[in-house]
C-alpha positions, 0 to 999 in steps of 0.5 A: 500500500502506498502512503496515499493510500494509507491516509485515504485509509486512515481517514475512513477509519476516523470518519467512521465509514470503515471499522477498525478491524477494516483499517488494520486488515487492509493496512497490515497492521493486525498482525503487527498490532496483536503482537505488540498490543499489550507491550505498547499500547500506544503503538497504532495511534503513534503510526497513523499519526507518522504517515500524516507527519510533516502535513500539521506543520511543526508547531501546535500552540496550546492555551492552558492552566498550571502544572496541568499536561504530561510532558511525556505526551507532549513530547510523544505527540511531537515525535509522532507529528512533528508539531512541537507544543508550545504552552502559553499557561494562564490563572484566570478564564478572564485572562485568556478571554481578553488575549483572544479578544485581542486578537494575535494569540497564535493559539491552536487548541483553547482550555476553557472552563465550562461557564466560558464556552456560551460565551467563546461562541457567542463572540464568534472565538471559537468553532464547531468541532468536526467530531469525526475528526476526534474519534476517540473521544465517546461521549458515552463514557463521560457524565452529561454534567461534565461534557455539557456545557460544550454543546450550544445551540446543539452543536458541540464546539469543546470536548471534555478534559478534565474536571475537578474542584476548588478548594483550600491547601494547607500544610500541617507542619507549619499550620496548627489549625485545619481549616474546613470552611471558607469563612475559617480561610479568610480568618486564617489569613488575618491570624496564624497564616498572617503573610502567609496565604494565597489567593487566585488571581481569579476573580470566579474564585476569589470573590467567590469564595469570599461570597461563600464565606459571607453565606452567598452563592459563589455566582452572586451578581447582587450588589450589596453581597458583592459590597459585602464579598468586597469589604472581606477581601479588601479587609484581608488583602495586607495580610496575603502572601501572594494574589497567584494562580500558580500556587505550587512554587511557593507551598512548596518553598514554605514561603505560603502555608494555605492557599486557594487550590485546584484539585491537581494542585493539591495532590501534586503537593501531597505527592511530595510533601505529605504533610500537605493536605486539601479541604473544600469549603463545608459552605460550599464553593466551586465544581468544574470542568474543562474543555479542549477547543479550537479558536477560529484563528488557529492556524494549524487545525490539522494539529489541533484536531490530532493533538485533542485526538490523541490526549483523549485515547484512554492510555494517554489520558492515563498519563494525563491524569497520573503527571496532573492528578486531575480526574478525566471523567471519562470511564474507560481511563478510570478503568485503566487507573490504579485503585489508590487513585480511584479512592484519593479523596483529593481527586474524588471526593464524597457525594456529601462534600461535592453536592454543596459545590456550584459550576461557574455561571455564564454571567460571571465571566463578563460581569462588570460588577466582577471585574471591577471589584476584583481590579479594586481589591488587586490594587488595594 
């Protein structure tokens, strides 16, 4: 078989017009693929991406969050393609919204959080995604709540990450007390802590957790709870370490002993310091889950659509989730996971805990209410 061929073959494997049996018996891989299978899992899925090599380009650049990809599946998947992955990594749906607004950000794939999407669509930022082009994603194996929100208008435009919480890291051997709820968080910071906390430079989860502490929803728009929300955190402000996204260098120096925390945040922390430890507020607070999506300007959506493919087949989302520590969602990589993560009640916490929690409103992420409190208490 010639490699035009192979491609054309391959491409009806992905858009679904033959079976995969079909693809490996007239490409000749079966009998390769039941030798190897077992020993390298990866080996088919790097192959088909080989023969395209050279026709995605040599770059894909990638918008994401902190401490948050396998450097091994980057490397792999540049080996396979010949796209090398740039990172621009940011602390805020706030941050990235207004860099593609701007116009310029030379990104390829985009990870917003679910209340961001409506929006993406909305200003025309990002597109419909071609599905058959993802093949590996099956949206079978996710709960509808956290896939969701990538659908608008019945047309999916971002395909599930990740999802996990937003809760408070702390380190035992430098803090006696073992905070539990938001409004202790906030008390800390004024007291034991004092000099010594971090809180997101994001406003979804900063004033949100401030509105929780004061007994509100962590989506409130009303004025006078956003007075209140305010007062607290302008009230706390000298006593912070730090207004940072990216929490790990300075937990882990001893400079910060309590911060406002994402899930794989937390369990990358534990993993090496395990007098590190993770609570959610009891009054609540934040569930969520990414996406992956292509902006309209991407120019290399060839190496987009391969790169979404290929860190959502089950074994390399293994390795996601074992560098990141943030759960998948998706069924068939919980089934390939080792039982002692299953059972991390970082990663997957009780029912009782997680039903208190809120996903992100739409209206939070343009509100003008928001930002400018958030501006206030980032200058005072």
């Amino acid at each position: 078989m010639d490699q035009k061929t192979f491609i054309n073959t391959l491409r009806s494997w992905q858009n679904g017009s033959i079976s995969r049996r079909d693809f490996l018996g007239r490409t000749g891989l079966g009998v390769a693929a039941a030798v190897v299978a077992s020993q390298m899992p990866g080996l088919l899925a790097s192959s088909a991406y080989a023969a395209e090599k050279g026709s995605m380009g040599d770059r894909l650049a990638l918008a994401t969050w902190p401490n948050y990809h396998s450097q091994q599946n980057l490397d792999a998947f540049a080996t396979a393609t010949g796209a090398r992955v740039s990172m621009s990594v940011f602390g805020s749906n706030e941050e990235m919204l207004a860099k593609l607004q701007a116009g310029g950000s030379g990104w390829d794939v985009l990870v917003p959080t679910n209340y961001t999407i409506s929006t993406y669509v909305k200003l025309g930022l990002i597109e419909p995604l071609d599905l058959s082009r993802i093949p590996n994603f099956d949206p079978k194996a996710f709960q509808q709540r956290f896939m969701a929100q990538g659908t608008v208008d019945g047309k999916v435009y971002a395909v599930p990450k990740n999802w996990g919480t937003t809760g408070m890291v702390y380190d035992s051997a430098q803090l006696k007390a073992r905070p539990t709820s938001w409004k202790e968080f906030w008390e800390l910071a004024k007291g034991e802590a004092d000099g010594r906390v971090i809180v997101h430079d994001y406003q979804l989860t900063a004033i949100g957790n401030a509105l929780k502490a004061c007994g509100y929803s962590f989506n409130s728009l009303d004025t006078k709870e956003l007075a209140e929300a305010e007062k607290l955190l302008i009230e706390v402000k000298p006593h912070l370490f730090a207004i940072n996204s990216d929490i790990q260098p300075s937990m882990r120096s001893g400079d910060a002993w309590l911060a406002m925390s994402w899930t794989g945040d937390a369990l990358q922390l534990q993993r090496d310091t395990p007098s590190m430890h993770y609570a959610l507020g009891k009054e609540g607070g934040e569930i969520w889950s990414d996406f992956f999506a292509i902006p309209k300007s991407s120019e290399h959506k060839d190496a987009a659509y391969a790169f979404i493919n290929y860190l959502l087949d089950p074994q390399h989302n293994k390795l996601e989730v074992l560098a990141h520590g943030y759960p998948s969602g998706d069924s068939r990589v919980d089934a390939l996971l080792p039982q002692k993560l299953l059972d991390d009640p970082i990663m997957y916490p009780a029912a009782e805990q997680l039903s208190p929690l809120e996903f992100g409103a739409a209206a939070t992420l343009t509100s003008p209410l928001r930002a400018e409190l958030m501006a206030r208490f980032k200058a005072a």
